[in-house]
N, C-alpha and C positions, 0 to 999 in steps of 0.2 A: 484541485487542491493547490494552495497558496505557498510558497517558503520565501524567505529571506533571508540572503547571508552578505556579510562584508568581508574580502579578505583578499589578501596579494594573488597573483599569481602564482602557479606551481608548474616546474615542467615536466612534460611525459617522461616516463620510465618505460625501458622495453619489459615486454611480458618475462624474460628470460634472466631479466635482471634480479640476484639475488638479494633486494632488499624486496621482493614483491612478498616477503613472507607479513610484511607490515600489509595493511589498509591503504587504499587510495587518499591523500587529502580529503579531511570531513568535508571539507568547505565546499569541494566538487557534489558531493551527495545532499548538500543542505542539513548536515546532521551537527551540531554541538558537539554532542556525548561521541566519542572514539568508538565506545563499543557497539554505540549502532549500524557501524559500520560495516558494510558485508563486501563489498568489493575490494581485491587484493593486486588488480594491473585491466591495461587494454594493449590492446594494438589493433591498427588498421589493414584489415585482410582482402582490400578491394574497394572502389570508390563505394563512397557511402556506408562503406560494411564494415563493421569492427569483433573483435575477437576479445569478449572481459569478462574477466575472470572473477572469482569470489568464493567465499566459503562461508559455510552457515556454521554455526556455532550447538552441538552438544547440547549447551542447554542456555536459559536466557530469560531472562526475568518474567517475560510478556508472551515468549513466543513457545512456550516449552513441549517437549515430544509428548504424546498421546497416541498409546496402544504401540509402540514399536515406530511410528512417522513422525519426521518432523512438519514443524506447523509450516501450513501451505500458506501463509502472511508473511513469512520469508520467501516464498517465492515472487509474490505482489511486492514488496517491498525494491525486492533485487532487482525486481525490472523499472519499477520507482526510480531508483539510484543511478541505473543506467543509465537513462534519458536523460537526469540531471548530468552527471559524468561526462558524457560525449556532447552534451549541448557546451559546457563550461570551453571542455581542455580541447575539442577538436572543430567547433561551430565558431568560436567566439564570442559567447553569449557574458556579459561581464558577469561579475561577481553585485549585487546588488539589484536585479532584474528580477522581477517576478514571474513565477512559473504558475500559469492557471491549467489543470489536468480534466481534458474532457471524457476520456473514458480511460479507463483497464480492462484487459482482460486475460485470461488463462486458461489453459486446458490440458490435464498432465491426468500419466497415470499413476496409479497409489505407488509403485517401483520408484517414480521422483521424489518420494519424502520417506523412504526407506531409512531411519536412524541407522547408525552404526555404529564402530567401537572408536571412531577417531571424528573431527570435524567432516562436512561436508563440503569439500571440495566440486564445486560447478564451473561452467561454461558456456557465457551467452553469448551467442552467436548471434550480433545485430544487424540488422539493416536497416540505413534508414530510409526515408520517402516522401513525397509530397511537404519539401522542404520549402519554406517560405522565405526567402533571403533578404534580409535589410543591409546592405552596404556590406563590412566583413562582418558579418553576424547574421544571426537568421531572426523572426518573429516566429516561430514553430516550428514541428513537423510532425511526423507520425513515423512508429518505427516497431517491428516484428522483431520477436526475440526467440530462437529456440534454446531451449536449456539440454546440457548434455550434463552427463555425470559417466564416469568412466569410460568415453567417447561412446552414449548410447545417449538417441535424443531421447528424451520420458515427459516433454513437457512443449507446447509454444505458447506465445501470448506476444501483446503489444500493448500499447501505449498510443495516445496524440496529446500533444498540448500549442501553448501559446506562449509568449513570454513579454512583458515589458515591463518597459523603461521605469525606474523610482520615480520621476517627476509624473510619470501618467497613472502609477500606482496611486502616488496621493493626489489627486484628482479625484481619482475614483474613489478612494477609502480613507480618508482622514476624517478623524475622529471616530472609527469604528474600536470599541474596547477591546480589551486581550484576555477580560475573563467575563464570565455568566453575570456576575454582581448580586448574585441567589444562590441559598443553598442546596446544596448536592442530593437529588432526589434519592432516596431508597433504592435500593438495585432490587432484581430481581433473584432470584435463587442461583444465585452461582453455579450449585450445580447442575440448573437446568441448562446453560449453555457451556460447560465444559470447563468450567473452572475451578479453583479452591479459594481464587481470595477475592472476596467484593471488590477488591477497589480497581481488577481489571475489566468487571463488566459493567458494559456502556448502554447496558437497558435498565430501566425504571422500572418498579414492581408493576404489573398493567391495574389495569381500574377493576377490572375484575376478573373472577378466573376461570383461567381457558380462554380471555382474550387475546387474539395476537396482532395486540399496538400496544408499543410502548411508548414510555416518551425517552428520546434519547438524551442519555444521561453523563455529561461534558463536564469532568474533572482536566480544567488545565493544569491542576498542577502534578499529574500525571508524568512521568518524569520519560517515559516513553511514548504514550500518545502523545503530548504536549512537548519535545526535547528541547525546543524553545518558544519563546511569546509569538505569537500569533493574532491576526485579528479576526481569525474564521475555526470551523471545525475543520482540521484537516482531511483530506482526504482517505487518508489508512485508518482516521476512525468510523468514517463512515461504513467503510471493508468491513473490517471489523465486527459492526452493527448492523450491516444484513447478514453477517455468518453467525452473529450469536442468535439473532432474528429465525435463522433458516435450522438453528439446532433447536431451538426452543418449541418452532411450531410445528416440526416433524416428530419431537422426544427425542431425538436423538443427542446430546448431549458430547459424546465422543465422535458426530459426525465429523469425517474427514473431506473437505473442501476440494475438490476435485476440480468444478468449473467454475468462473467467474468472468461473469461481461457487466460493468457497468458503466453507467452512462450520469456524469456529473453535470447539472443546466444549470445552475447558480450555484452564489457562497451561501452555506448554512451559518448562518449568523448564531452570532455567541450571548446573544442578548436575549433570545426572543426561544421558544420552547420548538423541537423538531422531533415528529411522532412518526415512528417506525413501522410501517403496516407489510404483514408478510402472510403470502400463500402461498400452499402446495398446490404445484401446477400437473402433477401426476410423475410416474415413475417409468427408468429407465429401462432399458433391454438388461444390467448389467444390474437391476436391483435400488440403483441409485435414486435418489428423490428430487426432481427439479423443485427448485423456489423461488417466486418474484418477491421481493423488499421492491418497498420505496420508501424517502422519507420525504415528508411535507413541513415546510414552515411555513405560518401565515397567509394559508390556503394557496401554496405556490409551491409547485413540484422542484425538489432541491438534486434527488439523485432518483436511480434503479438499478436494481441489479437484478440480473439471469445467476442462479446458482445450481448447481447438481453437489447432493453432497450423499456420502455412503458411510457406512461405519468400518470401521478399519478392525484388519483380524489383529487379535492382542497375542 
């Protein structure tokens, strides 16, 4: 997954500093919108290791609780943010660089998205690794995160990517568009994948029924999947589209997202149609349902994902 931001420098705040009740700089997270923000401070707890903080939000436009948990896409997101965050303010990575994201993953138990009566206040404990250094700055790395919540780990996962330069960015992608240039296919039943309003689900009615391929269905002007112009499908919609994928072809509808590993091989082009294919690979000790998604453009494999998802008690 692709971002771009312009913007000055900002300097670190200690974690103890009390303006850390604000948000990190968006500009470190690749975010526009303020309130996409979920990180609240860092600090450095050992080479290569950092200590960052954040808080999930009650409730949110995109991301809203279901059955008592909140949505585990703030968890994917959070660790999104990170790697952006510590590549910016402690790597050197400039502001202007492109970030391409080869895989995510997660693995938490239902206790990690436990709602409550006030914000969710976390703690990702990072490390990073297999750091790629260009002069003061890196070209990637790859980094593990465990998440704590009331100093109790309930979740880990990681990240790797890459990064470069503007001037090699457009090399590689000038003249690629910022929207579909077609209209918005039919969604599929909302409430077969967990939702109430059309316009957050990113699957297409299928071709027929009971089939589980859709075509993925790319509103940029999506004010959340989309936060700014883009010349690819980001990444988190892809997320997104194998967990609406993985609720749809199990029936489970309120499944709650427990695992996730995927694996990103190219940009999903904004121009050209990207079909969503999902099976159930059999079930867990604990009830849960594995599921593989992938999506295909133009008979060329774009992502994959590993899912385990369960229904949450209401």
């Amino acid at each position: 997954m692709l971002t771009t931001v312009q913007a000055p420098t900002t300097s670190r705040a200690p974690l103890g500093d009390p303006r850390l009740t604000a948000t990190v700089p968006r500009e470190y997270v690749h975010r526009v919108s303020v309130a996409e923000v979920f990180l609240t401070g860092w600090e450095a707890d050992g080479t290569d290791s950092f200590l960052v903080r954040g808080q999930w939000p009650r409730s949110h436009a995109l991301f809203a609780p279901v059955g008592g948990h909140q949505d585990p896409l703030l968890l994917a997101e959070s660790i999104r943010q990170a790697g952006t965050l510590l590549s910016h303010a402690e790597y050197g990575v400039p502001f202007g660089h492109q970030f391409l994201m080869w895989n995510m993953s997660f693995s938490a138990t239902a206790a990690a998205f436990e709602a409550g009566s006030a914000p969710t206040d976390i703690e990702l404990h990072t490390r990073c690794h297999d750091i790629v250094r260009r002069g003061r700055s890196i070209a990637g790395m790859r980094y593990e995160v465990s998440l704590r919540r009331a100093g109790l780990t309930v979740a880990t996962g990681g990240a790797n990517f890459s990064c470069t330069s503007p001037a090699a960015h457009r090399r590689l992608r000038t003249g690629r568009p910022t929207t579909t240039g077609r209209a918005l296919p039919a969604p599929i039943d909302p409430a077969e994948v967990g939702h109430t309003d059309p316009e957050h689900v990113v699957l297409a009615a299928a071709a027929a029924p009971g089939e589980a391929r859709w075509e993925l269905r790319v509103d940029t002007g999506h004010a959340v999947y989309f936060d700014h112009p883009v010349d690819h499908v980001p990444g988190m919609v892809l997320i997104e589209a194998a967990r609406q994928a993985a609720r749809a072809v199990t029936r489970q509808p309120r499944a709650l997202l427990l695992d996730l590993d995927t694996e990103f091989k190219r940009y999903a082009e904004l121009d050209a149609p990207c079909w969503i294919d999902a099976r159930v690979e059999g079930t867990g000790a604990g009830g849960e349902q594995r599921v593989l998604v992938s999506g295909t453009q133009q008979g060329e494999r774009v992502f994959t994902a590993e899912l385990s998802v369960g229904c949450p008690a209401v």
